[in-house]
C-alpha positions in Angstrom: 49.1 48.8 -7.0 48.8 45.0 -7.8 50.3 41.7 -8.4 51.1 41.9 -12.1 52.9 38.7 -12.1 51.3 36.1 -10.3 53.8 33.2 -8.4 50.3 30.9 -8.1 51.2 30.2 -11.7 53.1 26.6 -10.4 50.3 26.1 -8.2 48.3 23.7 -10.0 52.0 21.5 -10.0 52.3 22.6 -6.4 48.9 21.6 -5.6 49.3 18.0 -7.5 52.6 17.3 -6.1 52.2 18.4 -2.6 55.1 18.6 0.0 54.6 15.8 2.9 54.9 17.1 5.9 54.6 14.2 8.5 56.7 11.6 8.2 55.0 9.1 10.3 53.3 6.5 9.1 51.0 6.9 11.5 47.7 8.8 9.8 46.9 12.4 11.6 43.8 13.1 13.2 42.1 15.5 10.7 38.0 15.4 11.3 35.7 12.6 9.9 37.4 11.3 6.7 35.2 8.6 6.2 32.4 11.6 5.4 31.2 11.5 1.6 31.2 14.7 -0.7 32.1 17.4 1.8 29.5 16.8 4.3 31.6 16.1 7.1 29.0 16.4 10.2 26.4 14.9 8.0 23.7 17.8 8.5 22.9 17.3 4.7 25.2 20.9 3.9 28.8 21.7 3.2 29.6 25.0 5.2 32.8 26.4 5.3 34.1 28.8 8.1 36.6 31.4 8.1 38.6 32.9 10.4 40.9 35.7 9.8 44.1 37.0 11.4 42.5 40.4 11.0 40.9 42.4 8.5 42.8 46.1 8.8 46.8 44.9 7.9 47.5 44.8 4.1 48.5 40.9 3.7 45.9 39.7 5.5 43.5 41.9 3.6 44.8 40.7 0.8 44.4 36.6 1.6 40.6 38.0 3.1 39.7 40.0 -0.3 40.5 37.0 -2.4 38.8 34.2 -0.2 35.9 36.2 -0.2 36.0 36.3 -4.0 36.6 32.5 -4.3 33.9 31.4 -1.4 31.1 33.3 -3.1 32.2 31.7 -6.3 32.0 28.3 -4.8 28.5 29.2 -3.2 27.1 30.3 -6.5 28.5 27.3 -8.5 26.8 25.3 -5.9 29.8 24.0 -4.7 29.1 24.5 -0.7 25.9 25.6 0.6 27.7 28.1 2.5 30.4 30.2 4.3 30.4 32.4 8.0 31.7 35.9 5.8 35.3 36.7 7.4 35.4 36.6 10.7 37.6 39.0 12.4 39.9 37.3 14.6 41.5 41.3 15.7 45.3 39.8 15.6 43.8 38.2 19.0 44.3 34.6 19.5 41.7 34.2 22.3 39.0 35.9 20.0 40.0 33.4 17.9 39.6 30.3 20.1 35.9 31.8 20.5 35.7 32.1 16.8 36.5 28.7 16.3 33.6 27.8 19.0 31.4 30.0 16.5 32.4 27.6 13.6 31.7 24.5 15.8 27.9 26.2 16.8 27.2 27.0 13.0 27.6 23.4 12.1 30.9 24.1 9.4 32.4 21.0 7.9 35.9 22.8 7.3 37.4 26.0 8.7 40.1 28.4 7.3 42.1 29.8 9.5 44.8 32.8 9.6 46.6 32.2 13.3 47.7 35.3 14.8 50.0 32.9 17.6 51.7 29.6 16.9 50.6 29.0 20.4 48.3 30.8 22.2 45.9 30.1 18.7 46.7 26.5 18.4 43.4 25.9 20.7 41.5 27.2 17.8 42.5 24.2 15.7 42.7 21.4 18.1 38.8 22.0 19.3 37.9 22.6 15.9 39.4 19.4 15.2 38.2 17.6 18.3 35.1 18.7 17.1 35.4 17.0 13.9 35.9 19.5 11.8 38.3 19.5 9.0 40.9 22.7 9.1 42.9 24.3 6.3 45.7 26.6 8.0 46.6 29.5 5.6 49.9 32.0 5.6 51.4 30.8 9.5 51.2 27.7 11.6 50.4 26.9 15.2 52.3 24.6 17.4 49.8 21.7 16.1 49.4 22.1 12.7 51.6 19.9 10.9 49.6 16.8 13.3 46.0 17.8 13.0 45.1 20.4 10.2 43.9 18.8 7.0 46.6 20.5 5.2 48.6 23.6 5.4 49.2 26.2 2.7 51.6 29.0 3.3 55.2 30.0 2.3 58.9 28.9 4.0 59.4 31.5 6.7 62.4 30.9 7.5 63.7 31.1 3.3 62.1 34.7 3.6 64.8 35.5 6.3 67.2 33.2 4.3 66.7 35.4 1.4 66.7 38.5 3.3 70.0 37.7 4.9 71.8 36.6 1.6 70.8 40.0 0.1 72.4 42.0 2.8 75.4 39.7 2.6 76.1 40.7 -1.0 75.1 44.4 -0.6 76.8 44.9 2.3 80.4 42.5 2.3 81.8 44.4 5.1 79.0 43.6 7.1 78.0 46.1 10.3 75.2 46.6 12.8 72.1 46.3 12.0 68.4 46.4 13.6 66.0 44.1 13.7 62.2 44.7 13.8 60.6 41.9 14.7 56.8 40.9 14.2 54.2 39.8 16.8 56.5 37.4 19.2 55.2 33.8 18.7 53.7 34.4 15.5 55.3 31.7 13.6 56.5 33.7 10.3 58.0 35.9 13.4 59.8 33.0 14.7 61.2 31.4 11.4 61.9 34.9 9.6 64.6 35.3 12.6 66.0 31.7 12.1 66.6 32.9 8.3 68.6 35.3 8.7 70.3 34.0 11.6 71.3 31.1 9.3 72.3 33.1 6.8 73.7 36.3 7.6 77.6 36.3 7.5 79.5 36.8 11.0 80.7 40.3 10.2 77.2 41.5 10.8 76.3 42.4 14.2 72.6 42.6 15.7 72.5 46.1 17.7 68.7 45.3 18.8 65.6 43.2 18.6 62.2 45.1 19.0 59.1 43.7 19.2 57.3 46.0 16.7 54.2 43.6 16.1 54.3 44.6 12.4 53.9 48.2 12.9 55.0 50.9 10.7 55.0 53.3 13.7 56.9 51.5 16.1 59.9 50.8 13.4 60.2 54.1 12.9 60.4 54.4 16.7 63.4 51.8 16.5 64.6 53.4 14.2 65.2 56.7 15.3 66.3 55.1 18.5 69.1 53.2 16.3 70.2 56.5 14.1 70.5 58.2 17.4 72.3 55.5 19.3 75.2 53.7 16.7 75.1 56.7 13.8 77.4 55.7 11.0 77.9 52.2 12.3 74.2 51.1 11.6 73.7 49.7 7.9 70.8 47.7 8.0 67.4 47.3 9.4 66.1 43.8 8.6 62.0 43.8 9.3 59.6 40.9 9.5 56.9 42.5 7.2 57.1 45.6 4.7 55.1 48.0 6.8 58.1 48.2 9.1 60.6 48.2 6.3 59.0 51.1 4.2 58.7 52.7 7.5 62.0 52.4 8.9 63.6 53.4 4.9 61.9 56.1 4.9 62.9 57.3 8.4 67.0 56.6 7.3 66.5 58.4 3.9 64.7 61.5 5.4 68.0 61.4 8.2 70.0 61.5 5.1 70.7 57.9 5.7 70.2 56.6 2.0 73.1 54.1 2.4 71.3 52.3 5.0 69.1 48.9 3.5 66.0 48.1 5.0 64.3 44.9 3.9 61.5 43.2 4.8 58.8 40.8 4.1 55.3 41.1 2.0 55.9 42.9 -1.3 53.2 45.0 -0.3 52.2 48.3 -2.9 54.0 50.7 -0.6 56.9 48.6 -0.3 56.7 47.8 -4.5 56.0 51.7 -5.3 59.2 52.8 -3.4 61.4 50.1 -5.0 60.6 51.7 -8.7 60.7 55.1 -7.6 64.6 53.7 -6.2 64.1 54.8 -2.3 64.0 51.3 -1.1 66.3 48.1 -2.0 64.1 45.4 -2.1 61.4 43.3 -0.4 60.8 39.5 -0.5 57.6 38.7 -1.9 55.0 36.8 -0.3 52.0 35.1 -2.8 49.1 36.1 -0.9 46.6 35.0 -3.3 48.5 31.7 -4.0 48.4 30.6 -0.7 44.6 31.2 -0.2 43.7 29.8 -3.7 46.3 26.7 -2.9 43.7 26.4 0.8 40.4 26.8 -1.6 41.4 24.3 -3.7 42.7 22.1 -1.5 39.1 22.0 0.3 37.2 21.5 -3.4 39.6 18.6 -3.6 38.8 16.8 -0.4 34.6 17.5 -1.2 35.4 15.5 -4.7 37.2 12.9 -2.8 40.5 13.5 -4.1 44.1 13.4 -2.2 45.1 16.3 -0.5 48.7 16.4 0.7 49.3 17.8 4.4 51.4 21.0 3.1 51.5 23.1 0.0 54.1 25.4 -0.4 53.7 28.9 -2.6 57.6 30.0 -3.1 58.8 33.6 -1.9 60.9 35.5 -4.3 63.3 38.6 -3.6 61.9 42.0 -5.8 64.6 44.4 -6.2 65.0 47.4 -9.6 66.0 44.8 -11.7 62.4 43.1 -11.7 59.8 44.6 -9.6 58.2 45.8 -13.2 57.5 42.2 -13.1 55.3 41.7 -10.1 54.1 45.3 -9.5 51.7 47.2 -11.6 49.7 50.6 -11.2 
C-alpha cells in the first residue's frame, strides 16, 4: 500500500511562503552563508550527508526510500557532487553524534538529519554546525533546532495529538479511561503528541496509564492486555504516538471482543490504512513523509542557487478515517 493522494501537493506554496520560526532579529548561526553555489567548506564540491533515525521502522523508511530517490537524482543532474548513502543512526542518539563527526571527516557542506532525541541528539547538530556545516532537520527537532539548523521541515506534533484528541472527543462524548502509549521519551513528536491531546481532550476522559512503548507494536499490545485486564469495560480508548502501536493495540481489543474500544495513532502507515478500509480500526492521522523530505531537498537546492530559505516548513497532518482513506491509500 501507498500514498495515493499526496499532502506535498501545497508544498511548492509551503516551501515559497515558509513559516518563521525565530523571532529575533538577531540572525542564527547556520554554517558559512557567505559560501557561493553550495560549496560551503570551499573544497571545490557540494556533498550532502545524511543521517537517519533508523532504517528498519516504516516512517523513517519511508523519508530514507524517498531521499535516496531524490539524492541520486540530484547527483545525476549534477546538482551535488555527492551524498554519504543513509547512514544508520539505529534510533541511537550517541551513534548519531558519531555520525555527525563522519559528516564533518567526509568534508559535507549540508547534513540531513532524522533525530532520534530532542536532547541527547542535539549534539549532532550543534558540532555539525560548529563545524560549519549547514543542517536541514527532517520529521522531529532537537532542543537546538529552531537557533542553529538552516531550516526545519517536519509536521506540528502537537496538532497530531490535537487531532487525535478532538476525534475521541466526538466518538466518545461520555468520555472514560483510556491508555496511552507513548513513543521514545524525549523524542520530540513524543513530547508534543502528549501536549495535543492534553490540550484537547475533554475532562470527562481519564488517563489510566502512560507507557513508554518506544513505538513498538509489541509492547502496546503488552499495555494493552495489561489495560483490558486491569479496568475491563471502563477502558475506551488507547491513544498511541505512532500506528505500529495503534494497529497493534486495535487489534489486541478486537480479538478480546473489545471492538467498541478506539485506538488512534500517528503515521497513516499501510497497516494502519488497510485496517481502516477493511473497518477494524477508526482512524489514524496522517503524517506526509515524503513531503517533509522533499520540502528538506528542496530547501538545500534552494540555498546552493542562492535563494531564501525560511527557518521552518511545515507539511500539514490530516485525520484518515472510512469516509476518506480511499483517498490517501491505495493497493
Amino acid at each position: 500500500m501507498k500514498l495515493k493522494k499526496v499532502l506535498g501537493i501545497a508544498l511548492a506554496t509551503t516551501v515559497l511562503l515558509g513559516v518563521t520560526a525565530c523571532s529575533s532579529s538577531e540572525p542564527a548561526k547556520t554554517g558559512n552563508s557567505d559560501a557561493a553555489g553550495g560549496d560551503v567548506n570551499g573544497d571545490g564540491e557540494i556533498i550532502i550527508g545524511y543521517i537517519a533515525k533508523n532504517t528498519t521502522d516504516p516512517q523513517p523508511s519511508t523519508i530514507n526510500s524517498s531521499a535516496s530517490e531524490q539524492l541520486d537524482k540530484l547527483k545525476a543532474d549534477g546538482v551535488i557532487d555527492d551524498w554519504t548513502g543513509i547512514m544508520d543512526g539505529l534510533s541511537d542518539a550517541n551513534k548519531q553524534v558519531d555520525l555527525a563527526q563522519d559528516c564533518i571527516a567526509q568534508g559535507c557542506d549540508y547534513v540531513i538529519i532524522t533525530p532520534a532525541e530532542a536532547v541527547a541528539s542535539d549534539p549532532a547538530i550543534t558540532n555539525l554546525v560548529d563545524a560549519g556545516v549547514k543542517v536541514v532537520v527532517v520529521n522531529a527537532k532537537t532542543d537546538s533546532t529552531d537557533d542553529v539548523a538552516m531550516t526545519f521541515c517536519g509536521s506540528d506534533d502537537v496538532y497530531a495529538g490535537e487531532l487525535m484528541a478532538e476525534y475521541l472527543n466526538e466518538k466518545l462524548p461520555d468520555g472514560g479511561k483510556y491508555l496511552h502509549c507513548q513513543g521514545v521519551i524525549g523524542n520530540s513528536a513524543q513530547i508534543q503528541r502528549a501536549e495535543g491531546i492534553t490540550n484537547k481532550l475533554n475532562d470527562n476522559f481519564e488517563c489510566i496509564a502512560e507507557v513508554p512503548c518506544e513505538w513498538s507494536g509489541e509492547k502496546a499490545v503488552n499495555a494493552t492486555h495489561d489495560a483490558l485486564a486491569q479496568y475491563g469495560k471502563d477502558l475506551t480508548a488507547v491513544i498511541c504516538d505512532n500506528d505500529d502501536m495503534s494497529a497493534a493495540a486495535q487489534l489486541t481489543c478486537n480479538e478480546s471482543g473489545r471492538e467498541d474500544i478506539i485506538c488512534i495513532g500517528v503515521d497513516g502507515n499501510a497497516g494502519a490504512m488497510g485496517m481502516i478500509q477493511e473497518g477494524t480500526l477508526d482512524a489514524t492521522v496522517l503524517q506526509d513523509s515524503i513531503g517533509q523530505i522533499t520540502a528538506a531537498i528542496d530547501a538545500i537546492v534552494a540555498d546552493i542557487n542562492g535563494e531564501t530559505v525560511e527557518k521552518e516548513y511545515l507539511v500539514p497532518f490530516v485525520i484518515v478515517t472510512a469516509e476518506n482513506v480511499d483517498e490517501y491509500a491505495t493497493e
